[in-house]
KEZA-424005 format. One record per residue (C-alpha): residue number from 1; residue in three letters; z, x, y. Coordinates in steps of 0.001 Angstrom, whole numbers, padded with zeros to 6 digits. Example, Ala and Ser with C-alpha at 12.3 -4.5 7.8 and 13.67 -1.06 7.14 Angstrom:
(rec 1, 'ALA', (007800, 012300, -004500))
(rec 2, 'SER', (007140, 013670, -001060))
END
This chain:
(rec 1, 'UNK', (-032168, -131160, 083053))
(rec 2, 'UNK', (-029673, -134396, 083489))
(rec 3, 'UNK', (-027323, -133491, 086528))
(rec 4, 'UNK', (-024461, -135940, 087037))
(rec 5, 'UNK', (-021268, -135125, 089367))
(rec 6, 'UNK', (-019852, -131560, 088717))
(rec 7, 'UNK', (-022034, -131194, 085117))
(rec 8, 'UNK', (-025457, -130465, 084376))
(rec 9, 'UNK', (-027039, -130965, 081011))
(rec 10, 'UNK', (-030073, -129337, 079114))
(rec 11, 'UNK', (-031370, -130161, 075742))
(rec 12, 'UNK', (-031772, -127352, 073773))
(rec 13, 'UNK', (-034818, -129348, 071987))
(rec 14, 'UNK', (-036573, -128999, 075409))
(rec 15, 'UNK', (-039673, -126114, 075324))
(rec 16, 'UNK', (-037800, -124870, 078658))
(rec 17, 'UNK', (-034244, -124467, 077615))
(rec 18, 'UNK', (-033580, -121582, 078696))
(rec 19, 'UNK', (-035265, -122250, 081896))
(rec 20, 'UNK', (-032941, -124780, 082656))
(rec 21, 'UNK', (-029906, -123866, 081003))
(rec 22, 'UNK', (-030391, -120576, 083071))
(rec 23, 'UNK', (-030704, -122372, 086643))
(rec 24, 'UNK', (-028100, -124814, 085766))
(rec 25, 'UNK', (-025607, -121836, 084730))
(rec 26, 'UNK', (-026569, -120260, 087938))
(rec 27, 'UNK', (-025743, -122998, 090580))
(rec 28, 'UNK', (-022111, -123724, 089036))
(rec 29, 'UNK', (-021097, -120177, 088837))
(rec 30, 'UNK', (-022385, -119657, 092398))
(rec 31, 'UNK', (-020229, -122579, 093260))
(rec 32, 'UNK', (-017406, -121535, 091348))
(rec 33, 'UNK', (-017442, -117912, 091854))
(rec 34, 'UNK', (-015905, -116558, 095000))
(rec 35, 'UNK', (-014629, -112191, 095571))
(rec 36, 'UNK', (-011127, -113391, 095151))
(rec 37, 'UNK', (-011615, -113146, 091464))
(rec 38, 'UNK', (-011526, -109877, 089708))
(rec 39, 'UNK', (-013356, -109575, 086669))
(rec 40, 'UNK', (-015356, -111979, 084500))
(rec 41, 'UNK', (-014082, -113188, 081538))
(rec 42, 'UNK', (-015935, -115293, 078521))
(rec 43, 'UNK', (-013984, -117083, 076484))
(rec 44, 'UNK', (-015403, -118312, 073332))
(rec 45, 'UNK', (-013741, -120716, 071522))
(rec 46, 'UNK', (-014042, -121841, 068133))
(rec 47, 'UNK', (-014292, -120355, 064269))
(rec 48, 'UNK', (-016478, -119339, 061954))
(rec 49, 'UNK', (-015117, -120906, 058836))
(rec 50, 'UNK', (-016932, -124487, 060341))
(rec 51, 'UNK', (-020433, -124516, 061133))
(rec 52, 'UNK', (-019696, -127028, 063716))
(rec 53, 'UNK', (-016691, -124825, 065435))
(rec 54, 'UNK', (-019038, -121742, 065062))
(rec 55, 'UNK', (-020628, -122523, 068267))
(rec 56, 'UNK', (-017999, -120246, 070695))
(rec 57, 'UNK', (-018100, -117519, 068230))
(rec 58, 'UNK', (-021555, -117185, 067446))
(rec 59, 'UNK', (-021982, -117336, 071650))
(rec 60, 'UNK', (-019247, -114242, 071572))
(rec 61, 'UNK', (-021158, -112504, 068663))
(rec 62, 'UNK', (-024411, -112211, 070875))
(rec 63, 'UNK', (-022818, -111400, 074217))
(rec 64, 'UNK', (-021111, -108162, 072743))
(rec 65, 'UNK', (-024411, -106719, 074013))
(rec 66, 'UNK', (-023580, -107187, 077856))
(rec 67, 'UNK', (-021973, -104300, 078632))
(rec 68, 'UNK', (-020384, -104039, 081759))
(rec 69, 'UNK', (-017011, -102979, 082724))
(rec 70, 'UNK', (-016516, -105873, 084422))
(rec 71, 'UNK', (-017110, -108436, 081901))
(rec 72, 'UNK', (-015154, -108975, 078954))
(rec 73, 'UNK', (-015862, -111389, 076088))
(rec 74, 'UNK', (-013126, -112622, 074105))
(rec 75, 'UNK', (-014043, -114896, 070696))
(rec 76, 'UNK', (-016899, -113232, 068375))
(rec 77, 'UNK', (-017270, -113489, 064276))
(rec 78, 'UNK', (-015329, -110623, 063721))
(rec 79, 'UNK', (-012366, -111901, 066217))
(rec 80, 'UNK', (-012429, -115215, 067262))
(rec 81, 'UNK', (-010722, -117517, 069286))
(rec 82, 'UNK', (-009286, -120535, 067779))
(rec 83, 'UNK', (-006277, -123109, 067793))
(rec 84, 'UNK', (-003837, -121129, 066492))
(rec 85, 'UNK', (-004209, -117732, 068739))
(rec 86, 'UNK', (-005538, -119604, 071964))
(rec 87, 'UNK', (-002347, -119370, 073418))
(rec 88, 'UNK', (-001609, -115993, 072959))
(rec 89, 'UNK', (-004885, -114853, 073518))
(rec 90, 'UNK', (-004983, -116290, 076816))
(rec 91, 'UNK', (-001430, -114647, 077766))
(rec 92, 'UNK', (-003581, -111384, 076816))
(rec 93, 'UNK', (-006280, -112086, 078931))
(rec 94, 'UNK', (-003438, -112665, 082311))
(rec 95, 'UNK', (-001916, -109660, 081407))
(rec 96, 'UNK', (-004902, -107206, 081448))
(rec 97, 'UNK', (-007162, -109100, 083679))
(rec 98, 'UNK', (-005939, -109401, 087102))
(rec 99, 'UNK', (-007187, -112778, 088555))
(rec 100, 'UNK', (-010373, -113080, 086466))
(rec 101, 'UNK', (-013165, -115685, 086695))
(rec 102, 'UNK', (-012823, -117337, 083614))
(rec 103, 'UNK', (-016195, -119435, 081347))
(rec 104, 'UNK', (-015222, -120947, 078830))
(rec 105, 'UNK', (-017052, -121710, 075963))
(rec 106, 'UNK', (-016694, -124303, 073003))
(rec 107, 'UNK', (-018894, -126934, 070520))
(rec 108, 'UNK', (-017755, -130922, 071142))
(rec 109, 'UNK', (-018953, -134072, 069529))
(rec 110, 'UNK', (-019940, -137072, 071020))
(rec 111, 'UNK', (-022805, -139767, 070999))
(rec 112, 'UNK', (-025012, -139819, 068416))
(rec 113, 'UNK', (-027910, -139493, 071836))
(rec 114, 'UNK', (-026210, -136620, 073083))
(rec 115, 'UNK', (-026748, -134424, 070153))
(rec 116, 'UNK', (-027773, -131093, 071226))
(rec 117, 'UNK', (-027093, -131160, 074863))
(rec 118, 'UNK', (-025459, -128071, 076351))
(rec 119, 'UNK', (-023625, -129240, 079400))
(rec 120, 'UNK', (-022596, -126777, 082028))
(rec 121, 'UNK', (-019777, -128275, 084327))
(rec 122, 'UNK', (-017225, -126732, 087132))
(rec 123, 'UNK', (-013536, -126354, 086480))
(rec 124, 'UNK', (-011548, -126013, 082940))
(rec 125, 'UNK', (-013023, -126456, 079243))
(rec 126, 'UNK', (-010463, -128691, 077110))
(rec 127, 'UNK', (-010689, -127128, 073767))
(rec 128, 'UNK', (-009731, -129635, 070848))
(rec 129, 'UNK', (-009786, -132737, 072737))
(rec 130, 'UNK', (-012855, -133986, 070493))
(rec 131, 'UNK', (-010194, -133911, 067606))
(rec 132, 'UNK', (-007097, -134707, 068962))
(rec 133, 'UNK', (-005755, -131301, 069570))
(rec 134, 'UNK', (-003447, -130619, 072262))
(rec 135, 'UNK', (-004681, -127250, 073253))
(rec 136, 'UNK', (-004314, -125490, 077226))
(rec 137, 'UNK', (-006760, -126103, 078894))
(rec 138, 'UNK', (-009039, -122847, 080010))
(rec 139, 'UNK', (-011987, -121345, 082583))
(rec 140, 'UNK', (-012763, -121894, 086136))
(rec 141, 'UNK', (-016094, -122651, 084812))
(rec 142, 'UNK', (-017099, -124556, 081359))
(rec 143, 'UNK', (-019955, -124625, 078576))
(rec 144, 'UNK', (-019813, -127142, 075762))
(rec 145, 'UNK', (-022820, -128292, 073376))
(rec 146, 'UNK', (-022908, -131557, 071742))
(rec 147, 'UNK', (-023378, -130444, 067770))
(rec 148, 'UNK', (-022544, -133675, 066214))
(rec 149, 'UNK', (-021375, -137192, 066522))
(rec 150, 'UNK', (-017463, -138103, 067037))
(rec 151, 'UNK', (-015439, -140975, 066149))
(rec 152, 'UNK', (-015506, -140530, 062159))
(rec 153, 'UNK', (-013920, -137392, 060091))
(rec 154, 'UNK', (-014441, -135044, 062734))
(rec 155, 'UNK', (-013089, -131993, 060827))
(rec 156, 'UNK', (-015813, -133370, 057915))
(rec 157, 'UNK', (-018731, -134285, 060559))
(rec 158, 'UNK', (-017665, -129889, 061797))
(rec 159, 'UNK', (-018203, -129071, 058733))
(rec 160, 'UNK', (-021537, -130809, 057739))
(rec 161, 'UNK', (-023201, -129732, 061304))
(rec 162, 'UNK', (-026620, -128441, 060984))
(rec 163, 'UNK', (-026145, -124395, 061396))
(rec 164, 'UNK', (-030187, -124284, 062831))
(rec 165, 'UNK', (-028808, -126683, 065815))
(rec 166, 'UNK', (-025773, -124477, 066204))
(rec 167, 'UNK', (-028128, -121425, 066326))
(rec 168, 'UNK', (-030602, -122775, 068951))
(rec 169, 'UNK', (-027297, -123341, 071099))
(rec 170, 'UNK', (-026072, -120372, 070652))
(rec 171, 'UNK', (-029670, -118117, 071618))
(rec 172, 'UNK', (-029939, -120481, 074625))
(rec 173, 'UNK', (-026466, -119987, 075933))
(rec 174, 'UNK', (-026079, -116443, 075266))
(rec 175, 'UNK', (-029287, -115471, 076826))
(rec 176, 'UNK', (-029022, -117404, 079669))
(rec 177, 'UNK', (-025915, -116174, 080336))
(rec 178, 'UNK', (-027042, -112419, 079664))
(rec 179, 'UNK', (-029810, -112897, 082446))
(rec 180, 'UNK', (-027376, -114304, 084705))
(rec 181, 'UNK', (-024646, -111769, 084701))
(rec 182, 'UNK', (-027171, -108991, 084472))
(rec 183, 'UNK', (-028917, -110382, 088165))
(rec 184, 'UNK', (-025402, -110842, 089129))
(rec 185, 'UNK', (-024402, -107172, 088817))
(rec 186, 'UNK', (-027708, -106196, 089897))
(rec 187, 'UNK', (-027742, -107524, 092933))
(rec 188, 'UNK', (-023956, -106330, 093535))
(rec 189, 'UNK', (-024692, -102871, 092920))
(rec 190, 'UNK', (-027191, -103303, 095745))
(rec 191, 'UNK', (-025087, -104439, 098077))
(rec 192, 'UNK', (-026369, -107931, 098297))
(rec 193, 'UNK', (-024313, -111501, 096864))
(rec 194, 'UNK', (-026410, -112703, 093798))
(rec 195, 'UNK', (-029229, -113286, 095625))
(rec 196, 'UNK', (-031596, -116325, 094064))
(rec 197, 'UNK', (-033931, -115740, 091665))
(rec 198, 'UNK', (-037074, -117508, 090657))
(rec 199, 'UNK', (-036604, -117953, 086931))
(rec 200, 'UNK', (-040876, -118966, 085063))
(rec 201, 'UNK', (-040976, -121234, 082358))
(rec 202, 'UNK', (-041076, -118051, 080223))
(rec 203, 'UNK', (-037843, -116912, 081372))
(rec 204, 'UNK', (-038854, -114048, 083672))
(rec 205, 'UNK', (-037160, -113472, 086758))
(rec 206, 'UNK', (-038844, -112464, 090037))
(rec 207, 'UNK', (-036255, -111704, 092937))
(rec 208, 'UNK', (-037116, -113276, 096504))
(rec 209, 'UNK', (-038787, -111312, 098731))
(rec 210, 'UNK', (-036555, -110020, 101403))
(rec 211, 'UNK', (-037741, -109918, 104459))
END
């Protein structure tokens, strides 16, 4: 796990993925998260007609399954979130979401080295800036994975991304993100403030013992 500044990186190649995309999605959100915000929102941010750009919605797809009435996931398969409804879909999200914590969730390009690397980081995710789009900017919190290299045809090098690459990124992120938010409302509905967890190599969680 590569931390540098505000970002931490895992390689979804690595035997302990999860492991470490799990701890590293747990220290920024307990950074970024404060009670000011109301609920939390996942915003997933792509489309299924590229297997590149399927990243967000494949993400959304798999976190249907968190259900909470606090947590609401915007981009799947069946509705996703894209350039042309980002805009309105984030007035949506103001309007029925009073002062949410918002993750945001897209796939990037970038060095040929940096190929699958999911990168965790504080602050907003800039959707489309890996092919020149001028899109708002989104989250309090961000998730991107690496799925191919930039500087040549991006919309081409989107569509001729591996899918099995895009799938690892996808399990990793969603489950890690499903563990999280599940020990997050845990440990709210027993009165404590996300206590730590001790995450094995295996991905099972053993809470602290409180003394």
């Amino acid at each position: 796990m590569e931390n540098v500044h505000n970002e931490i990186s895992v390689d979804v190649r690595d035997p302990h993925a999860l492991t470490r995309f799990s701890r590293g999605f747990e220290k920024i959100f307990r950074s970024c998260y404060s009670r000011k915000f109301g609920d939390i929102v996942i915003v997933c941010i792509g489309t299924d007609r590229s297997t590149g750009d399927c990243l967000g919605p494949l993400v959304g797809h798999k976190l249907q399954l968190i259900q909470y009435s606090m947590v609401s996931v915007y981009g799947t398969l069946d509705h996703p979130v894209h350039a042309k409804n980002l805009e309105e879909e984030i007035h949506g999200i103001e309007q029925k979401h009073k002062h949410p914590f918002l993750i945001g969730i897209d796939a990037c390009l970038g060095k040929p080295e940096r190929i699958g690397q999911i990168t965790i980081g504080k602050g907003p995710l800039r959707p489309g800036a890996g092919v020149s789009k001028d899109l708002p900017e989104i989250g309090n919190m961000h998730i991107t994975g690496v799925v191919n290299m930039s500087g040549f045809m991006e919309y081409l090098t989107l569509q001729n991304t591996r899918l099995n690459l895009v799938m690892r990124m996808a399990d990793t992120i969603s489950n890690g993100i499903h563990f999280n938010i599940w020990k997050y409302i845990d440990d709210k509905e027993d009165g404590h403030s996300f206590l730590p967890n001790r995450i094995s190599d295996h991905g099972i969680s053993e809470k602290q013992d409180q003394k």
